[in-house]
FINURO-678402 format. One record per residue (C-alpha): x, y, z. Coordinates in steps of 0.1 Angstrom, whole numbers, padded with zeros to 4 digits, always signed. Each point is the difference from the previous one (the first is absolute). Layout:
N
XYZ...
//
This chain:
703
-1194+0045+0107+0010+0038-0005-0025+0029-0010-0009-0001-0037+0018+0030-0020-0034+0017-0014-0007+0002+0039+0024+0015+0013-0006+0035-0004-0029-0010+0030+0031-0002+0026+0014+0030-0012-0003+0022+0035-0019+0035-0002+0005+0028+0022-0033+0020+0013+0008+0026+0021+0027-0010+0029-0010-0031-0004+0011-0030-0025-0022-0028-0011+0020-0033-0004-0020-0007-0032-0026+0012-0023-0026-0022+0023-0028+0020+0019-0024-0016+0019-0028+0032-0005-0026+0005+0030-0031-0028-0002-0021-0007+0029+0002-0030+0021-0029-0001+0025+0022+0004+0029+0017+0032+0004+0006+0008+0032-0026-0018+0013+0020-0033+0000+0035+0013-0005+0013-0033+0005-0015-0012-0035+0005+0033-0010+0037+0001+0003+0004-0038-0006-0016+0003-0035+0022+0030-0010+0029-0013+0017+0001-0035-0029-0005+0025-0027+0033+0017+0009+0014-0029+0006-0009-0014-0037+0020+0030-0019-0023+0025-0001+0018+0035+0005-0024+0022+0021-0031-0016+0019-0029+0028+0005-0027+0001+0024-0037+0001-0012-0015+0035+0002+0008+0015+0034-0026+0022+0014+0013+0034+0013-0026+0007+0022-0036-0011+0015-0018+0020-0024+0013-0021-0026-0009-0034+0023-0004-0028-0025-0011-0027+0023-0006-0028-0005+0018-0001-0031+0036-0007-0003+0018+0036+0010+0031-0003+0018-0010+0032+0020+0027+0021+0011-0013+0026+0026+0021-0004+0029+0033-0012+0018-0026-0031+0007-0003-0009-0039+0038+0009+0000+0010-0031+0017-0019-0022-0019+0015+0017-0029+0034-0006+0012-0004-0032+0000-0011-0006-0036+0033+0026-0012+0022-0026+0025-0011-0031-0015+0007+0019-0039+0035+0011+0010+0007-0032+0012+0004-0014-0034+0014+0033-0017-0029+0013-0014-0009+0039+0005-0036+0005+0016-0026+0023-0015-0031+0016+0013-0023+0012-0014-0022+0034+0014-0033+0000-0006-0031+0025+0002-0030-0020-0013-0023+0032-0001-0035-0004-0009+0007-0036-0004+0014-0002+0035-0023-0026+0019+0004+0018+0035-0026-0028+0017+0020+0002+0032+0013+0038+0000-0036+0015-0009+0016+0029-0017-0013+0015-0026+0013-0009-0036+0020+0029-0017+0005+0010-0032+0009+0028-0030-0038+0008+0000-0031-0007+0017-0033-0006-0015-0017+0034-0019-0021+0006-0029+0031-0009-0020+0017-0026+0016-0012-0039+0004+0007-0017+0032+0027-0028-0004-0014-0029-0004+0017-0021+0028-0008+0006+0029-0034+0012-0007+0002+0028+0019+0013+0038-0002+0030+0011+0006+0010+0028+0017+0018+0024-0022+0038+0003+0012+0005+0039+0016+0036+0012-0001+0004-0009+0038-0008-0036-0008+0023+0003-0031+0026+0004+0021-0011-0024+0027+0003-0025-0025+0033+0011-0012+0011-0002+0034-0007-0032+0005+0016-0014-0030+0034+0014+0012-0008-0010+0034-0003-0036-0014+0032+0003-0028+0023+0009+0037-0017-0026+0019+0008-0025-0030+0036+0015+0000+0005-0004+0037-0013-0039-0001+0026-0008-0031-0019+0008-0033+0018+0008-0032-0022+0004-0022-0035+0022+0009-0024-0001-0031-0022+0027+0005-0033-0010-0016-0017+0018-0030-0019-0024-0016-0033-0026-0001-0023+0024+0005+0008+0014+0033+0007+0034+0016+0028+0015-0020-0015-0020-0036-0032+0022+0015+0016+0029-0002+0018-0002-0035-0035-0015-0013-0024+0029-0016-0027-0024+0008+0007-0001+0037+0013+0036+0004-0019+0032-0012+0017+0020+0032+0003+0039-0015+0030+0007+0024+0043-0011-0010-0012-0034+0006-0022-0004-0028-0009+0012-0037+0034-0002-0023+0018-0034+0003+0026+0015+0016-0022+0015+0028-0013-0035+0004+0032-0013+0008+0013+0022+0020-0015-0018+0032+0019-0034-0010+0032+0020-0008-0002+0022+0030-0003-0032+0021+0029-0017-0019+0024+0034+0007-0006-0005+0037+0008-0038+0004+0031+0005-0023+0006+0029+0022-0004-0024+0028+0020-0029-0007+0013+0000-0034+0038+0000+0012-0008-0031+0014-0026-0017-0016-0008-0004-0042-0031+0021-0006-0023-0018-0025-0033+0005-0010-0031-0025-0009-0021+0015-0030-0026-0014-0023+0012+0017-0036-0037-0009-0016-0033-0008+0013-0035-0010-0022-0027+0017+0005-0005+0035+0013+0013+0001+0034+0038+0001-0008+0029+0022-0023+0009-0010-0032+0036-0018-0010+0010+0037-0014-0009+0015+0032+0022-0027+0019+0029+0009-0023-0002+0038+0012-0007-0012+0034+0033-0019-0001+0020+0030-0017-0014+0021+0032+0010-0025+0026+0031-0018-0014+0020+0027+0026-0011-0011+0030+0001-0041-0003+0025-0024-0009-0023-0027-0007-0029+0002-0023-0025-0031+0009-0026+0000-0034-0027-0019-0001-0038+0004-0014-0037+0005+0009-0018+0004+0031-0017-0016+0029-0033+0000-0027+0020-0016-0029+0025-0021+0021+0000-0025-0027+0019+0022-0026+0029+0000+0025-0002-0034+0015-0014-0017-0034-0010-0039-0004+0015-0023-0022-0030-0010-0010-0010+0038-0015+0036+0018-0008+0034-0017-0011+0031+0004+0016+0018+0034+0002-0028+0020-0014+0008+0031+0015+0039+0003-0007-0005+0022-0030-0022+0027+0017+0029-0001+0029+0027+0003-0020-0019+0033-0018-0001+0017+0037+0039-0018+0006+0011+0026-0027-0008+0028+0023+0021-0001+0029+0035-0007+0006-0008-0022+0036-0002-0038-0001-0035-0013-0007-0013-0033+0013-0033-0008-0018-0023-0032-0001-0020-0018-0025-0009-0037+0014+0036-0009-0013+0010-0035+0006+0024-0008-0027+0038+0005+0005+0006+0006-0034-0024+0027-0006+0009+0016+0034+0039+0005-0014-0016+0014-0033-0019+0024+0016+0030+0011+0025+0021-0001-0035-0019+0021-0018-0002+0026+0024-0039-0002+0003+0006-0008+0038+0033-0001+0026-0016-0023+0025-0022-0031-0001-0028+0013+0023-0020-0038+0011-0029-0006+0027-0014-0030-0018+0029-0020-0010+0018-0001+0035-0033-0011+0015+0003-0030-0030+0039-0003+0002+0020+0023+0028+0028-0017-0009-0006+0013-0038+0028+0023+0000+0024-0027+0014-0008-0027-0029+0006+0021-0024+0032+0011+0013+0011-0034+0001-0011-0013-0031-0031-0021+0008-0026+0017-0013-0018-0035-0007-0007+0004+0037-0018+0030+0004-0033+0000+0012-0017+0022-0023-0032+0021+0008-0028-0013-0017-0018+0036+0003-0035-0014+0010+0003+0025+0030-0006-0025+0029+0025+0018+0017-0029+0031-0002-0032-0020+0010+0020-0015+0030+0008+0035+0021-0040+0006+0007+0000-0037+0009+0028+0012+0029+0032-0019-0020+0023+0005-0024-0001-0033-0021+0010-0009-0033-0010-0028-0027+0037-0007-0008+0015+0001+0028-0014-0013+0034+0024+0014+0027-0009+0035-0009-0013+0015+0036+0011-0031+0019+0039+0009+0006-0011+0011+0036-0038-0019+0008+0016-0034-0013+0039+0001-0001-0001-0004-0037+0028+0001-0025-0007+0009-0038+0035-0017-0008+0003-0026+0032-0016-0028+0008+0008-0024+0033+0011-0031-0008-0020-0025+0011+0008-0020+0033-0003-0032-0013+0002+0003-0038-0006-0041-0007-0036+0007-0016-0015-0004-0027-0023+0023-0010-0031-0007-0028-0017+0034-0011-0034-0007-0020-0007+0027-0021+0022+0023-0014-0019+0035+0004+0016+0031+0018-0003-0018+0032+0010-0032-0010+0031+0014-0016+0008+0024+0029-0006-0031+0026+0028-0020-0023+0026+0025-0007-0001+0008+0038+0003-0032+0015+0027-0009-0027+0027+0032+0006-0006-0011+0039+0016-0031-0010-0025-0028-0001+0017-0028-0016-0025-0005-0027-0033+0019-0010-0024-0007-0031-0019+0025-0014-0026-0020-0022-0032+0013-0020-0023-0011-0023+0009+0021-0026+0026+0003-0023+0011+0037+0019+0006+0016+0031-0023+0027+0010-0035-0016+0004-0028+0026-0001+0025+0027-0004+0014-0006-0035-0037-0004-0021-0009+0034+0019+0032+0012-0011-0022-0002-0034-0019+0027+0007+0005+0031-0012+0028+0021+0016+0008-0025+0020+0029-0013-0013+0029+0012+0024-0021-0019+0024+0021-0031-0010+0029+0015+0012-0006-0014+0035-0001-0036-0023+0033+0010-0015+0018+0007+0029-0012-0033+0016+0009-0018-0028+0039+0009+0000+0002-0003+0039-0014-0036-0002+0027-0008-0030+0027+0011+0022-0007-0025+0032+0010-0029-0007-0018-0017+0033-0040+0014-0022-0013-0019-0029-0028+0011-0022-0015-0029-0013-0034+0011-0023-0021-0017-0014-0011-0023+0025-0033-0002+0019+0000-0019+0036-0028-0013+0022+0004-0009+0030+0014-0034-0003+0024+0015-0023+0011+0019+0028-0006-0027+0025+0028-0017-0020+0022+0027-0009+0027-0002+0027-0001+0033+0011+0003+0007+0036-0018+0036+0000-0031+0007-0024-0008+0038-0009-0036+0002-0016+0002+0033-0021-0030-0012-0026-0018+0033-0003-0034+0012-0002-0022-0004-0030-0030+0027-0009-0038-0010+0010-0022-0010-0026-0031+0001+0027+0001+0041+0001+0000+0004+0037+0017+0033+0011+0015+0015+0029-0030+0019+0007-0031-0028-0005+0023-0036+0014-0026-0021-0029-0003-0006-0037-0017+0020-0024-0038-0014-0002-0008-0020-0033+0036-0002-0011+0000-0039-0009+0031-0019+0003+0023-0001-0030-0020+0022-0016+0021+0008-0038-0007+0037+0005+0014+0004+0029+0038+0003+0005+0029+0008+0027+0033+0017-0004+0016-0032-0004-0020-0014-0032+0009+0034-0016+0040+0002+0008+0008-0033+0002-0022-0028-0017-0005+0033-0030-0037-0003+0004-0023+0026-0018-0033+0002-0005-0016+0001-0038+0019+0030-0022-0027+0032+0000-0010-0009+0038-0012+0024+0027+0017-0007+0028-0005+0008+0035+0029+0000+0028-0007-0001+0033+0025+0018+0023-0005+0000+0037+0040-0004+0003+0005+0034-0013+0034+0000-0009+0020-0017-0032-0020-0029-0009-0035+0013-0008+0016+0034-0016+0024-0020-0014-0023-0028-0016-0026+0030-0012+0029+0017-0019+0011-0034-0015-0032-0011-0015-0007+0037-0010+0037-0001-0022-0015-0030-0013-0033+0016-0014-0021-0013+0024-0027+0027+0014+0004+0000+0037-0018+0015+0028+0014-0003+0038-0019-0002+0028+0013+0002+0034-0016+0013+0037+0031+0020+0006-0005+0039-0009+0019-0006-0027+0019-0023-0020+0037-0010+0012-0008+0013+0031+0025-0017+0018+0027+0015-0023-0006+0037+0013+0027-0015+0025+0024-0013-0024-0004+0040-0020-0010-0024-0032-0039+0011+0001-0003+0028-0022+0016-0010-0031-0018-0032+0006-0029+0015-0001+0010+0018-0031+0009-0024-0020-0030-0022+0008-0021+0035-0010+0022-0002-0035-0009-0033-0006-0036+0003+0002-0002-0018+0028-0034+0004+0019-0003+0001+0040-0026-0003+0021+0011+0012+0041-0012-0009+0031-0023-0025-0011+0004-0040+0015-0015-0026-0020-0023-0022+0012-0010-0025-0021+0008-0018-0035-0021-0009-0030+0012-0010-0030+0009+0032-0022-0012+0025+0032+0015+0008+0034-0020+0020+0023+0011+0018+0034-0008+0030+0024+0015+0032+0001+0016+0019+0029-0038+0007+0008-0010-0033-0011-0016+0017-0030-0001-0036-0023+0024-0002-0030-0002-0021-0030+0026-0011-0029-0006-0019-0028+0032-0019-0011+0016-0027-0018+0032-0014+0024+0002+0013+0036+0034-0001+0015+0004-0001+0041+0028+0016+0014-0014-0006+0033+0016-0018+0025+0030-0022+0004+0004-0042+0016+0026-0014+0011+0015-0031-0017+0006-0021+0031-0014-0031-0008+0037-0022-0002+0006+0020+0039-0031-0011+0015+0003-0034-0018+0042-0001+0019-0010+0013+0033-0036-0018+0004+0025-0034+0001+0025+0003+0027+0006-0037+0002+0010+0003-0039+0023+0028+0001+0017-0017+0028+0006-0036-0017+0017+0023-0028+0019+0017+0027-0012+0037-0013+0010+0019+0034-0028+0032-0013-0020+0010-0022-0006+0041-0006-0023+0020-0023+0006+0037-0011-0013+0027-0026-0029-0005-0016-0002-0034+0008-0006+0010+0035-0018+0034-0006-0005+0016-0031+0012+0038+0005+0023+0026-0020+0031-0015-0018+0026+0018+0030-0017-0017+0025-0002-0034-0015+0038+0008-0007+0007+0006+0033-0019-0028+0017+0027-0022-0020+0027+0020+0010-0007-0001+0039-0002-0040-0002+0033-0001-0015+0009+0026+0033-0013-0021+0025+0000-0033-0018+0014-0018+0040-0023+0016+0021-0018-0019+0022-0031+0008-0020+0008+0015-0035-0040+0005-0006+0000+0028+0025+0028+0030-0008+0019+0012+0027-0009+0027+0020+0017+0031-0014+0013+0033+0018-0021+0025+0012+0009+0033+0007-0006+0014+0032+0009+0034-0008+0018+0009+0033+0021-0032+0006+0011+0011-0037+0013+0031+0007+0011-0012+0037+0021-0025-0017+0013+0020-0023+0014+0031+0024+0016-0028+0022+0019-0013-0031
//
């Protein structure tokens, strides 16, 4: 297949400086959890994404300096000749596959962690009668003198020549999110009285200063680019009219202009759900700063569709396809497209796992498993080994996200015959009712790419429809039995946090309901009810069912013991708006309160100081805690004696079905039995890679 004529124009090389890009493809800076802590990963991880298509491959923000020490979150610090040879490898493993490397200089500022440096935090302005303290880190920062204006300056160009000397091409000097230089250009950060602060011109004149130098420095050799956030909500940032000017004032000194939005206090307005903000949102607002420079502009705005992406470079409101989220989904995005199989492309479902994960210490993603585990785990987003003795074959029971991800596995490793059966008439399991909720539609997407792999093998069946016990299975013929059967919602309101039911809450009670009788039997209580929904998940479903019922014209109130409600989906940068829109709707909550008992039409609790609490209601829904469905697994393995006689050589349970946990995981707990499906013991994953930070680097100088 050949590259589709409307895309084209996407493989159309660019030049930036000395340096050409081999397509409009960018992979922009996004953090990993690694850095240069495990440059092994590191450089593994970045190393596929060149290998995919993508043009350049950046670093995650690269700290200049220990007084901008991010530890423990995921900087690629870049100090010394030390961090220079971990760097080296990472630009080695890019060039490899003909990609240009990019790093990215950063200066966090008054946001700068500094937990292992100590220093001080610095910034435009210190606390005063007239200026509020940032409000991350709670602390004070000190406010920058000239001498540390320049230290700072210093160690940015310091940094761009070290990044020269280890092979960079690109070094992205960073003005946005909220940090040091976005300090300085914000009035709300930066009431200095000195050049450095008053007019907008004065307030750039630190970042412009700083971009003179490394240009100065290395720009013979290296493209020049810059990272800035062209509009921020709230107080603490410039305006998309001051980013215009601010581009007009720098467009001399870079070749590369890297635009993107908001700060490290609005992430989600750069890095935006699916579930909140459609596709490509942002394009329009780029392409209005685009029209002021005469350098190449890569922008981003979640965009997974090839189509859309060729529009945009078309019509001139971008140059470059800048990506984070898509290669983690697809690296081999820019590859598919190129040769015409779009239909392939894992695309980003924009629920932000891909965020939650880096506090959790890896890079994961709900689409695509082998994201972070090119290095720890030998993975392949495109290969699979075939298997040594393909003559299986393989019954998968259930056809959730693990079920399917077990199946399409174990069939593209050549087993001679897998069958993918559920009991209903569609792939997808829980994923496709909750799907139904609203915003939540692009969630199917990980359904839909599923569903065209599994047409394309001819060794996987999907047989629906069809419900098996464990006789059924007994007498199936298989030789191999994956239990993927899922979890199902308690009905008995035991939480994480009390391990017991609800007191008084009577068994099949009618005005009581789960998550299940709502989305998938289309349960509802009587038309004018209050309803009550219990959330101590605190992310999708209890936010999710509460908005649902309100659309409907229910009156709802939430009660939930977290602090607030979707607590859980601070990570996932979804919160706020969820919050919002629950607020719109009328909906009522009640924090920090766990119930403790039942009665019919009341629910009481405590509150965080077990002050008591007391609801009167008509239906209470309990978005508590999750079971698996295991009941056909225990019934298979607790008969040894009958799983020989029908000559079924193992039988393995994954996702849900084994433990109920986030969607990725599940996901990936089908994806690693299809890995290491002829292990002696497929129950228990392999041991993976760890870095030893010096036999890294050992091993590397001896290469």
């Amino acid at each position: 297949m050949s590259t589709a004529e409307h895309h084209k124009i996407l493989f159309e090389p660019i030049a930036i400086g000395p340096k050409t890009l081999r397509n409009r493809f960018y992979n922009v800076p996004h953090g990993t959890a690694y850095g240069t802590l495990r440059p092994g990963t590191w450089a593994a991880y970045r190393a596929v994404r060149a290998e995919g298509g993508w043009a350049a491959v950046s670093t995650e923000f690269s700290s200049v300096g220990p007084s901008s020490d991010e530890w423990p979150l995921h900087s690629s610090d870049f100090w010394d000749e030390e961090d220079a040879c971990r760097h080296r490898l990472m630009v080695d493993s890019v060039h490899d596959h003909g990609a240009l490397a990019s790093i990215e200089l950063h200066h966090g500022g008054a946001q700068a962690l500094r937990r292992l440096s100590r220093e001080p935090a610095l910034s435009a302005s210190g606390l005063s009668s007239e200026v509020p303290p940032p409000s991350y880190p709670p602390e004070t920062p000190k406010t920058m003198t000239l001498d540390d204006i320049e230290r700072v300056q210093r160690s940015f160009v310091n940094a761009a020549v070290r990044a020269r000397d280890v092979g960079y091409d690109i070094v992205d000097v960073l003005a946005g999110y909220g940090y040091l230089f976005a300090q300085f250009l914000s009035p709300f950060h930066n009431h200095r009285t000195d050049r450095y602060g008053g007019s907008l011109e004065n307030r750039a004149r630190f970042w412009l200063e700083t971009l003179s130098q490394v240009r100065g420095a290395v720009g013979a050799d290296c493209a020049v680019a810059t990272r800035l956030s062209i509009e921020t909500q709230g107080p603490w940032g410039h305006s998309i009219d001051d980013s215009v000017a601010l581009v007009r004032m720098g467009d001399p000194l870079v070749d590369l202009w890297d635009l993107n939005f908001g700060s490290s206090l609005d992430w989600e307005t750069d890095i935006s759900p699916s579930r909140l903000f459609p596709e490509g949102r942002n394009l329009e607002r780029i392409g209005r700063v685009r029209r002021a420079t005469e350098k190449p502009v890569v922008g981003v705005s979640r965009l997974t569709s090839p189509d859309l992406m060729a529009q945009a470079v078309r019509s001139g409101l971008i140059d470059i396809v800048g990506s984070a989220r898509q290669s983690i989904a697809d690296p081999f995005f820019p590859t598919k497209v190129q040769e015409g199989r779009t239909e392939d492309i894992r695309e980003c479902m924009g629920i932000n796992y891909c965020i939650s994960s880096l506090d959790r210490g890896n890079l994961a993603c709900a689409q695509n498993a082998t994201a972070g585990e090119e290095f720890r785990r030998g993975w392949h987003p495109e290969r699979f080994e075939p298997l040594t003795n393909p003559e299986v074959n393989v019954l998968v029971v259930g056809a959730g996200p693990a079920g399917m991800e077990a199946a399409i596995g174990l069939a593209r490793r050549g087993a001679e015959m897998v069958h993918l059966v559920d009991a209903t008439e569609h792939l997808g399991g829980h994923l496709r009712p909750v799907a139904g909720l609203s915003g939540m539609r692009e969630w199917t997407r990980f359904i839909d790419h599923r569903q065209i792999q599994i047409d394309k093998l001819p060794n996987l069946q999907f047989i629906p429809s069809t419900r098996l016990d464990a006789t059924d299975v007994r007498n199936y013929g298989a030789s191999h039995v994956v239990v993927a059967t899922g979890a199902r919602w308690l009905r008995t309101g035991a939480t994480p946090g009390t391990h017991a039911p609800l007191a008084g809450l009577v068994e099949d009670a009618d005005w009581v309901y789960t998550p299940e009788q709502l989305i998938v039997e289309d349960q509802r209580p009587a038309e004018g009810s209050h309803i009550t929904v219990y959330d101590t998940e605190g992310y999708y479903m209890g936010a999710g069912l509460a908005q649902l019922l309100a659309d409907e014209g229910y009156e709802v109130a939430v009660v939930t013991p977290h602090v607030q409600v979707a607590a859980e989906a601070d990570m996932t940068l979804e919160s706020p708006t969820i919050r919002a829109a629950l607020h719109r709707s009328g909906v009522v909550v009640h924090r920090n309160i766990s119930l403790t008992a039942t009665h019919r039409r009341r629910v009481v609790g405590l509150g965080e100081f077990d002050e008591p609490f007391s609801l009167e209601t008509d239906a209470l829904v309990l978005v508590t805690m999750r079971a698996p469905v295991d009941k056909l697994y225990q019934e298979l393995i607790s008969d040894r004696e009958a799983l020989a006689d029908s000559e079924i050589q193992a039988v393995h349970c994954v996702g849900d079905a084994l433990s109920p946990r986030a969607m990725a995981e599940a996901m990936f707990d089908g994806h690693r039995l299809a890995r290491e499906f002829e292990s002696p013991d497929p129950a228990i994953a392999h041991a993976y890679k760890r870095e030893p930070l010096r036999l890294t680097l050992q091993g590397y100088r001896q290469r």
